[in-house]
C-alpha positions in Angstrom: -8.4 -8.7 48.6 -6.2 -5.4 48.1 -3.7 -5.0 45.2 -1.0 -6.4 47.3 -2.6 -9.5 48.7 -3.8 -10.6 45.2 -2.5 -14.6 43.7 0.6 -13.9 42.2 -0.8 -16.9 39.9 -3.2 -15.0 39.0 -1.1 -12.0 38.0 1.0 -14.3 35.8 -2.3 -15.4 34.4 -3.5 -11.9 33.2 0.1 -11.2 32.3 0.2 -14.0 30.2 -3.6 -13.7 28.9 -2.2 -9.8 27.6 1.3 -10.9 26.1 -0.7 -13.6 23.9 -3.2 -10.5 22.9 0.2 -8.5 22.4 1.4 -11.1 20.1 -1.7 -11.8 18.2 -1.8 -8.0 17.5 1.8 -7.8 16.8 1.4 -10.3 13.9 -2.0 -9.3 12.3 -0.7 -5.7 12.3 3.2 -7.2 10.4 0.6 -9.6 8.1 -1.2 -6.3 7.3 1.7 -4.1 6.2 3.3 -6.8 4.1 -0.1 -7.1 2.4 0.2 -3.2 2.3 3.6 -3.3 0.7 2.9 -5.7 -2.1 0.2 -3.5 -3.2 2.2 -0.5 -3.0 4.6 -2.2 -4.7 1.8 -3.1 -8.2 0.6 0.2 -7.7 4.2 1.7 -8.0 4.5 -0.8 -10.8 1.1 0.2 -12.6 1.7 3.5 -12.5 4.9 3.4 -14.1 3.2 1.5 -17.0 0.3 4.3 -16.9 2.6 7.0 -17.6 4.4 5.2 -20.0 1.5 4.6 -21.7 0.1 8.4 -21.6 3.4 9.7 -22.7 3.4 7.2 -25.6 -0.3 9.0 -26.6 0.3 12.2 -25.9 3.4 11.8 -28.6 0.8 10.1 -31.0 -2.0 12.9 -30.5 0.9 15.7 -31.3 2.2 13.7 -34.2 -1.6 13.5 -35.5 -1.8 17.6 -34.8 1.6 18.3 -36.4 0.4 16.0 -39.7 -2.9 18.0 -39.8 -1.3 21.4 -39.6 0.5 20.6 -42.0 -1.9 19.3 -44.4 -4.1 22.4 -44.0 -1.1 24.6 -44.7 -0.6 22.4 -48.2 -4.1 22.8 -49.0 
């Protein structure tokens, strides 16, 4: 059978069969970048809190030098 005589059934069949793989795709790839998102989004959100958090030590840790310079200065 050449590519003209072939069952246009057929065709619609295999048409079909990849639109339904199309689909499938379509979805697992949107399910997988709204998963991607929301993970984004806590990492955005944890690193916020990291830096907050660092900042906060780094103040502490130059407090702590400043108080020792200037107790060896006293002494």
């Amino acid at each position: 059978m050449s590519q003209s005589e072939k069952d246009p059934t057929t065709e619609l069949e295999a048409l079909e069969a990849k639109l339904d793989a199309l689909i499938a795709q379509y979805n697992q790839v949107k399910n997988e970048n709204k998963s991607l998102k929301i993970k984004q989004d806590a990492l955005v959100k944890e690193k916020a809190r990291l830096l907050e958090k660092t900042t906060l030590a780094k103040a502490r840790v130059e407090a702590m030098i400043a108080r020792l310079k200037a107790m060896e200065h006293d002494s």
